[in-house]
C-alpha atoms as one frame of an Amber mdcrd trajectory, in Angstrom:
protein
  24.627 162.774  -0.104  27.097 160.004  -1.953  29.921 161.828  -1.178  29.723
 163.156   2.303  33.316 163.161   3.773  34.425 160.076   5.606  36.469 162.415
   8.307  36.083 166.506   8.922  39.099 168.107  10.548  38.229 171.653  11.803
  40.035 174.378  12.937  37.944 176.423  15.267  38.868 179.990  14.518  37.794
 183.438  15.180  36.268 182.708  19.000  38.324 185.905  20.006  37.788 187.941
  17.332  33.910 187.464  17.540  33.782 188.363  21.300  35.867 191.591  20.657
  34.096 193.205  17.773  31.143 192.783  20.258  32.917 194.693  22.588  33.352
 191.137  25.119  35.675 189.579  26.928  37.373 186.804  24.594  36.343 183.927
  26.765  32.527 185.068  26.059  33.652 184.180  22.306  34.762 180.438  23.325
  31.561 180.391  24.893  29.533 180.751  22.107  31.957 178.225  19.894  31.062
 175.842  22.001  27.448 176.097  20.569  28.635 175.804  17.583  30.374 172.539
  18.324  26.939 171.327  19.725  25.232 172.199  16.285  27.990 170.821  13.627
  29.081 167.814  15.514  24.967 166.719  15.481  24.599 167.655  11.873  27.620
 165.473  10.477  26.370 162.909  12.693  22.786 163.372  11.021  24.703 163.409
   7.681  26.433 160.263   7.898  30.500 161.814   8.513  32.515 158.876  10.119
  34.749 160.907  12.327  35.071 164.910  13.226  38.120 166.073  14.502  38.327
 169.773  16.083  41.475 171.440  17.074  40.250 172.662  20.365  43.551 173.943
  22.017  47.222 173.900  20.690  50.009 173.481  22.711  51.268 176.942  21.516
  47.913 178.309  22.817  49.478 177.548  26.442  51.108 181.009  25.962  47.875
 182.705  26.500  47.080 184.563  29.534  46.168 182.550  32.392  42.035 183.713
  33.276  41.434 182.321  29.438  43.520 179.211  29.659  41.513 178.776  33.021
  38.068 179.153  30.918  38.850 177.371  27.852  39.874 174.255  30.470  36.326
 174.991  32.180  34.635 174.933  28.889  36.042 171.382  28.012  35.230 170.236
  31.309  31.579 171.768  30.857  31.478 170.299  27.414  32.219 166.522  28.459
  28.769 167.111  30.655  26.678 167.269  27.868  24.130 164.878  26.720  25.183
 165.314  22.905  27.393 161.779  22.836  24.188 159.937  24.368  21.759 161.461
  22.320  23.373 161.503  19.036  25.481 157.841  19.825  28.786 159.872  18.671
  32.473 158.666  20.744  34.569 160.561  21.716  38.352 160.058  21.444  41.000
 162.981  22.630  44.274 163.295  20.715  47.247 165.378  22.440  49.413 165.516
  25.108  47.821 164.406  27.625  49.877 164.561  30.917  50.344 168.503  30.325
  46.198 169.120  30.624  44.714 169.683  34.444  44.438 166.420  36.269  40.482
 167.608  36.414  40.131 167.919  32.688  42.748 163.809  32.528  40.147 162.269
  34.616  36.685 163.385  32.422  38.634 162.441  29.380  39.288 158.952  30.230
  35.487 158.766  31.919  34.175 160.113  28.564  35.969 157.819  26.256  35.222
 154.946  28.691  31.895 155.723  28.480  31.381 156.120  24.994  33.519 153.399
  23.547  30.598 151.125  22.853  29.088 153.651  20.950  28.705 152.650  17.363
  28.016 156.627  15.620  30.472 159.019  14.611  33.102 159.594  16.539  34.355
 163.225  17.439  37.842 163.827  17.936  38.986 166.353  20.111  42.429 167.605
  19.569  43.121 169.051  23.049  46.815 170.581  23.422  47.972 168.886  20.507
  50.986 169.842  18.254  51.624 167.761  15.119  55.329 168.763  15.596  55.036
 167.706  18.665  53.452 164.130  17.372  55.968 163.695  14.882  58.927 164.293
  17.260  56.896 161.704  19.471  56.642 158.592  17.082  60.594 159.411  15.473
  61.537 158.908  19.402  59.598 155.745  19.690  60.613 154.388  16.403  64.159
 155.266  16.848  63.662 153.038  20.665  62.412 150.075  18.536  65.262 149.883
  16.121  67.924 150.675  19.309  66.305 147.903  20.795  66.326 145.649  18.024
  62.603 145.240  17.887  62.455 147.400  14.156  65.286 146.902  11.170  65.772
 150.962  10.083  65.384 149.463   6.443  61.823 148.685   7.062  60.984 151.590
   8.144  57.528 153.047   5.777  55.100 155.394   5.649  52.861 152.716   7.601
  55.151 152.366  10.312  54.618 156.350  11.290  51.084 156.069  10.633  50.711
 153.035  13.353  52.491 155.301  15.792  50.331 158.356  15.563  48.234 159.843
  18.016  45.620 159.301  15.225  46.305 155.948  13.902  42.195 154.797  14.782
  41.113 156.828  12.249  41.302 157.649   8.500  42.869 161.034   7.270  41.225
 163.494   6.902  38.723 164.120   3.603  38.277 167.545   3.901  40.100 170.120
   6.300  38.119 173.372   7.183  39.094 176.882   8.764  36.890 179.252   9.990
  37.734 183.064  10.944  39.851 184.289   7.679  43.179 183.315   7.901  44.867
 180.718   5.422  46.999 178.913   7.264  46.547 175.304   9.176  48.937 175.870
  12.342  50.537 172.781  12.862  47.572 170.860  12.502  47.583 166.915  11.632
  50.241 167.860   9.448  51.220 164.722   8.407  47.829 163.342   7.827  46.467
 166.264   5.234  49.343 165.526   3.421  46.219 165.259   0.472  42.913 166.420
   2.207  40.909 168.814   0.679  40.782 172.336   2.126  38.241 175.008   2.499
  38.745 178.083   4.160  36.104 180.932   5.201  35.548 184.284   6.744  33.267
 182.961   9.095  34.040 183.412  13.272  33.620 179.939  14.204  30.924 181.287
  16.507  28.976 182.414  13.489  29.967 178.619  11.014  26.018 176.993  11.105
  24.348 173.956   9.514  24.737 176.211   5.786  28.307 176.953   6.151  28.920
 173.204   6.540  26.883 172.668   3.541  28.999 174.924   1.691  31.982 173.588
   2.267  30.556 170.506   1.775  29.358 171.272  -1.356  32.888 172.984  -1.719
  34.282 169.473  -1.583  32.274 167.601  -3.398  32.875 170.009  -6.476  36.532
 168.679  -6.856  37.978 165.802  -8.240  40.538 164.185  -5.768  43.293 162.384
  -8.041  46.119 161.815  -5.204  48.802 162.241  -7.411  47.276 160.435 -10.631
  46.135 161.837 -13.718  42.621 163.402 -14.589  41.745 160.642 -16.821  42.803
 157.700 -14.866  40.454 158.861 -12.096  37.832 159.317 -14.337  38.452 155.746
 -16.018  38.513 154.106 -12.139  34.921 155.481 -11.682  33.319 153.947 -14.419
  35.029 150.787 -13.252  33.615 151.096  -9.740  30.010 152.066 -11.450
């Protein structure tokens, strides 16, 4: 319990895949991930994680057909209903483009994070049709304006001035980066910020990921030793300092 993760990241995967080897509809799958969200996000609350990101829906997932796009938006909506934020004190923040989601699904967003801003808890992070291409291109375009407009000298320019521009500059990077459903990839997600988070991936359909599987990978990360470009030793000689 001394070294539970500051920050989660999550990619949600294997909804789909779940629903179809059950012989479902796909959107039944995203159903039952969204119980899953309900479980983890209350158990790293209970276990003291600072902030939980989930990548919820990528802008590439727009290319879907229409009748799932049309559920998955329902499910968000449904989602922002619950009582989970009030019960567990957890805000909620929403990174993304936001103009290109349903005006419907605009409006609870700001309501929720309105609501939940005095919340002191963990905060969950919803990465709704977010792209970290997509954020990237964004805060080059708005540095390149500040420098155009003599407001920012291009010589100045560090890795602190991209991080104040980010969608997710209220929050740390992320500790520890899990994927669920198999695949070993993390499709253009917070790119920039894992640049040295630890990552864990799983067979598990995020339908199936419970409270263990989150202790695992847990566990998982607690089992390494995270050095960020230093030696072995030196890490080992900065703990005893701090002890």
């Amino acid at each position: 319990m001394n070294r539970i993760p500051e920050h989660i990241a999550i990619i949600m995967d294997g909804n789909g895949r779940w629903a179809t080897e059950r012989g479902l509809d796909r959107t039944f799958g995203h159903k039952a991930g969204l119980d899953t969200v309900t479980k983890i996000t209350a158990e790293c609350s209970r276990l003291g994680v600072k902030y939980l990101t989930l990548y919820t829906f990528s802008t590439e997932n727009w290319k879907r057909p229409a009748y799932e796009i049309e559920a998955l938006m329902g499910l968000v909506l449904n989602f922002l209903e619950m009582e989970l934020f009030t019960n567990n004190n957890v805000k909620f923040k929403m990174v993304g483009d936001l103009q290109s989601l349903p005006e419907s699904v605009q409006k609870k967003i700001h309501y929720m994070e309105d609501l939940t801003s005095k919340y002191d808890g963990m905060t969950l992070v919803v990465a709704l049709s977010y792209s970290s291409r997509l954020e990237i291109a964004s805060v080059t375009r708005q540095i390149a304006l500040e420098v155009k407009e003599g407001k920012l000298n291009a010589d100045e320019i560090t890795e602190d001035t991209i991080n104040e521009r980010l969608w997710t500059n209220f929050m740390p990077d992320p500790d520890l980066l899990i994927r669920t459903g198999g695949e070993l990839r993390i499709s253009n997600y917070l790119l920039w910020q894992c640049a040295y988070s630890e990552f864990y991936f799983c067979d598990t359909f995020w339908p199936d990921f419970n409270e263990e599987a989150l202790y695992k990978a847990i566990a998982s990360y607690q089992s390494r030793q995270r050095r960020f470009g230093k030696t072995e030793a030196q890490v080992e000689e900065e703990e005893k300092v701090k002890k």
